[in-house]
N, C-alpha and C positions, 0 to 999 in steps of 0.2 A: 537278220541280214547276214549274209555271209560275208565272210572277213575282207575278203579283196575287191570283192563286186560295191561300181558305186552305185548309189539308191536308181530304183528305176526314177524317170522326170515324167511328172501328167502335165498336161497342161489343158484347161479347161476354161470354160469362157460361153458365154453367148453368140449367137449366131452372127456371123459376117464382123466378127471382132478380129479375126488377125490370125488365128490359131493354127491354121496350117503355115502363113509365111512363119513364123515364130518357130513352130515347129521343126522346120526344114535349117531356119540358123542353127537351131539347137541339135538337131541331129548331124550336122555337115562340123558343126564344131567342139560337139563331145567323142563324137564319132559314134552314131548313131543309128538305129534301122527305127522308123515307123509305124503304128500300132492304131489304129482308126478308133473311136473310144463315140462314134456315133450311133446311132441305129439306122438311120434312111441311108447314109453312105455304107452299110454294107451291102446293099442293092444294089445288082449290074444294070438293070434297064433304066436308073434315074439318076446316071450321075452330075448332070447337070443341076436338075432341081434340088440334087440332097447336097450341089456343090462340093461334090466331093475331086481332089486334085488332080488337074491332069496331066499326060504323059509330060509334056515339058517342063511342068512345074516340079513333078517330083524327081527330074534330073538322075543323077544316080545313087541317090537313096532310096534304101526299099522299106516298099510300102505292103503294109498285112491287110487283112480284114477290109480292104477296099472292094465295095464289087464283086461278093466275093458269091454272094445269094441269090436265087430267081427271085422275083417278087412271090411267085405262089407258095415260097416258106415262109415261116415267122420265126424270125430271128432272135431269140428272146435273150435274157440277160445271163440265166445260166449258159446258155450256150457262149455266149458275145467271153462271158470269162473263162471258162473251160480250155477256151480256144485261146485266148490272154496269156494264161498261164502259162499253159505249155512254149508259148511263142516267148513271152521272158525268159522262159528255159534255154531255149534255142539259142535264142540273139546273145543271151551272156555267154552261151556255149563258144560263141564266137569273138569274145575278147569285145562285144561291144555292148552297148547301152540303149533299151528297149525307153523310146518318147511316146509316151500314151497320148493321141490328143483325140478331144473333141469334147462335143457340150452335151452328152448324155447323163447327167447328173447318174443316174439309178449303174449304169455301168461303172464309175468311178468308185460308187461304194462297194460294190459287191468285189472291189480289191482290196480298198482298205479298211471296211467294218466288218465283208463278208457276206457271203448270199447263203441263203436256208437250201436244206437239203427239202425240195415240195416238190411232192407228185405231181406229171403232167396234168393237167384241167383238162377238163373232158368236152368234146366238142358240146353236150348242154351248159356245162356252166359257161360256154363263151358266146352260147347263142343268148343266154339269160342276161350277161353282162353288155351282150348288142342292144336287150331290147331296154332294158335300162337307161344306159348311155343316150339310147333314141328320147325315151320322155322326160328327159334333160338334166341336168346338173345335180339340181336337187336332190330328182329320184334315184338318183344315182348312188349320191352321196348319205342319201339316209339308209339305203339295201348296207352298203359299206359299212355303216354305222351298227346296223343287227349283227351285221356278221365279226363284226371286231370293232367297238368303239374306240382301243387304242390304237389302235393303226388308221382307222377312221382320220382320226386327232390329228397324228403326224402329216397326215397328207392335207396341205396345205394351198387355199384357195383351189382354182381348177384344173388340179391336177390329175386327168382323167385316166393316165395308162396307171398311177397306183390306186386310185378307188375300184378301177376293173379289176387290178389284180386279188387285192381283197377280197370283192366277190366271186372270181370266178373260183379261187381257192374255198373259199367257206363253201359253195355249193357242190364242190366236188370232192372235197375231204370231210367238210361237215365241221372242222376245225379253224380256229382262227389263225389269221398268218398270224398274228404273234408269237404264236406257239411253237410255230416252226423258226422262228427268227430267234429265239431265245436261247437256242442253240447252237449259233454261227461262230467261224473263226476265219480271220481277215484270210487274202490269199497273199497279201501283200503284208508282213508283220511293221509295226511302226519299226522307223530308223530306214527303213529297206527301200523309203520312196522318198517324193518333195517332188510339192505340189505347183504348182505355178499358176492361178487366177487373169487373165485380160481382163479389164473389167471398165472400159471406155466409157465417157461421156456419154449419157445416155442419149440425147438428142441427136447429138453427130454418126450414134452408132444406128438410129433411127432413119437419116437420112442415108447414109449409108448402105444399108437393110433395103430398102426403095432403087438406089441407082444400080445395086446386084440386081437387083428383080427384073428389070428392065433388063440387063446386060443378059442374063438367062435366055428372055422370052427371045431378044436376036440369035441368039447361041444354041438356039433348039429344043428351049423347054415345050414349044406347044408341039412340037414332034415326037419326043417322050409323052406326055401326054395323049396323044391320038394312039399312040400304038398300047397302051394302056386299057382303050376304050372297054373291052372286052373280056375287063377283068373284075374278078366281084370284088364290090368296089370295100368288103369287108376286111380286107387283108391290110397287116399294118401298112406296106409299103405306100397303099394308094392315099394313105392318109398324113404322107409327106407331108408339110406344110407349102400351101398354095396348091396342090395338085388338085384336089376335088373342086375347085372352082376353075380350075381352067378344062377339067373333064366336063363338069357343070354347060361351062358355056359350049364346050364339042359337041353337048346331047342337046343343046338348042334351050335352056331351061334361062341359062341370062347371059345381056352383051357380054361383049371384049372387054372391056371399058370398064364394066361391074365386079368382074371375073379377077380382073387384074389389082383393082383396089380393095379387094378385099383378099385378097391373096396377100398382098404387102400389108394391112391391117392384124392377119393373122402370123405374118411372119416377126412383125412389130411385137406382139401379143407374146410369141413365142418366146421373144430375148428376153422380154422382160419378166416371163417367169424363170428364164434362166437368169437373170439376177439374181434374183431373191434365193433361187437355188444356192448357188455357187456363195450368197452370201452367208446364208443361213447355217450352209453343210460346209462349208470348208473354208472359214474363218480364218483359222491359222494358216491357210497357204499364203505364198507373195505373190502379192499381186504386180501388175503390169496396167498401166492406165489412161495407156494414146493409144491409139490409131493408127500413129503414122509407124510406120515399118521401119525406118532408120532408128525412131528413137526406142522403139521397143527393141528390137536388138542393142542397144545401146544399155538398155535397163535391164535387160537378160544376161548380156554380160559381166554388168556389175552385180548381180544376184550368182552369177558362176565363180567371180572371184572372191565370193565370201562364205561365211559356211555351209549354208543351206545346200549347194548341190554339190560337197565335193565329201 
């Protein structure tokens, strides 16, 4: 960490927990520019679905990494840091303080443990990891399992984007990602950050997760969705959560109705492996643990007046 500069602030969390208003107190009153730390919000054509913030909200703090991709890229983790970095660089270049937020687990690390220096994957290993993923979980996870049983290991319950990346690496280097991972160094050294956890009621963040979803579909998500229609539907972006079921029901395959509750089922599904995430991988941050937006500012600022973020 460099002598004068204070720790960058992450702040991380499950879906529809709070994390951009949190954000925005903490950027307006550390003095602050914004740093998007999701995957589906660096997509321009889905900001609705990937609820990523909009023009009023983010007022006049600025925001990176929002929007920033077509969907027919794949935005991947080294890139999402690369682009991080340099942007820390920037933002302290300017007397201020770089707030990383979102709930992409896998981008959080590859700041503060580090991301492997690994060759692109070759369009077969990712058609190999497509047809995988198709004949389900299992087969998935056992390919991952040849290809590297310890990283297999780490990757816990249904965690489909790291069992793909293990495969698609093993079949296109021939080598286990561990091998490449054994060699990382953080981009963020300890001292240099402080982490900040949301981590609400699960049920309330549940129902929650439900009245967004709702609030989306009047707000124009089935209109991102349509204009989608004609896209292969293999690209990360279309694999948003909830998007393929509400494309599902535009190709005539099942109701409104069907579409919609299992859209909020999977968005459910979603928080709560970022639970386990965020509880698992980043232990030592402070957590924050309402909902309500008054009182989490309220517990952000006493977390600012103590020594964690100063």
């Amino acid at each position: 960490m460099s002598g004068h500069a204070r720790p960058v602030l992450l702040v991380g969390g499950p879906t529809a927990s709070g994390k951009t208003a949190l954000a925005l107190t903490a950027a307006r009153e550390l003095g602050g520019e914004i740093i998007n730390a999701d995957s589906m919000q660096i997509y321009r054509e889905i900001p609705i679905l990937s609820a990523q913030p909009s023009v009023d909200e983010r007022g006049d703090i600025p925001h990176h990494l929002f929007g920033v991709l077509p969907v027919e890229d794949a935005g991947s983790t080294g890139w999402w840091s690369r682009e991080t970095v340099r942007l820390i660089t920037d933002i302290r270049g300017r007397g201020r303080i770089p707030v990383i937020v979102g709930g992409t687990g896998l981008y959080f690390s590859a700041l503060t443990d580090g991301i492997a220096d690994i060759p692109e994957t070759t369009s077969e290993a990712r058609a190999e990891a497509d047809r995988l993923e198709e004949a389900g979980m299992d087969v998935l996870r056992a390919a991952a399992e040849r290809y590297d049983p310890d990283a297999a290991a780490r990757a816990k319950g249904d965690d489909r984007a790291r069992l793909r990346r293990i495969v698609e690496v093993g079949v296109s280097t021939g080598r286990a990602i561990s091998e490449f991972q054994a060699d990382t160094r953080p981009a963020l050294p300890p001292g240099d950050w402080t982490g900040i956890v949301i981590e609400p009621d699960r049920e309330a963040l549940y129902a929650r997760i439900d009245a967004r979803f709702e609030a989306m579909l009047s707000d124009g998500a089935w209109e991102e969705a349509k204009a989608l229609q004609g896209h292969n539907r293999r690209l990360p972006a279309l694999k948003a959560v909830g998007l393929p079921w509400l494309l599902a029901h535009l190709d005539g395959e099942i109701d409104a109705d069907t579409a919609i509750a299992h859209a909020k089922r999977d968005s459910r599904r979603y928080a709560k492996r970022q639970y386990t995430w965020f509880r698992n991988q980043c232990s030592n941050w402070s957590r924050i643990r309402t909902l309500d937006v008054r009182k989490a500012e309220a517990e952000f600022r006493a977390l600012n007046r103590g020594p964690n973020l100063n």
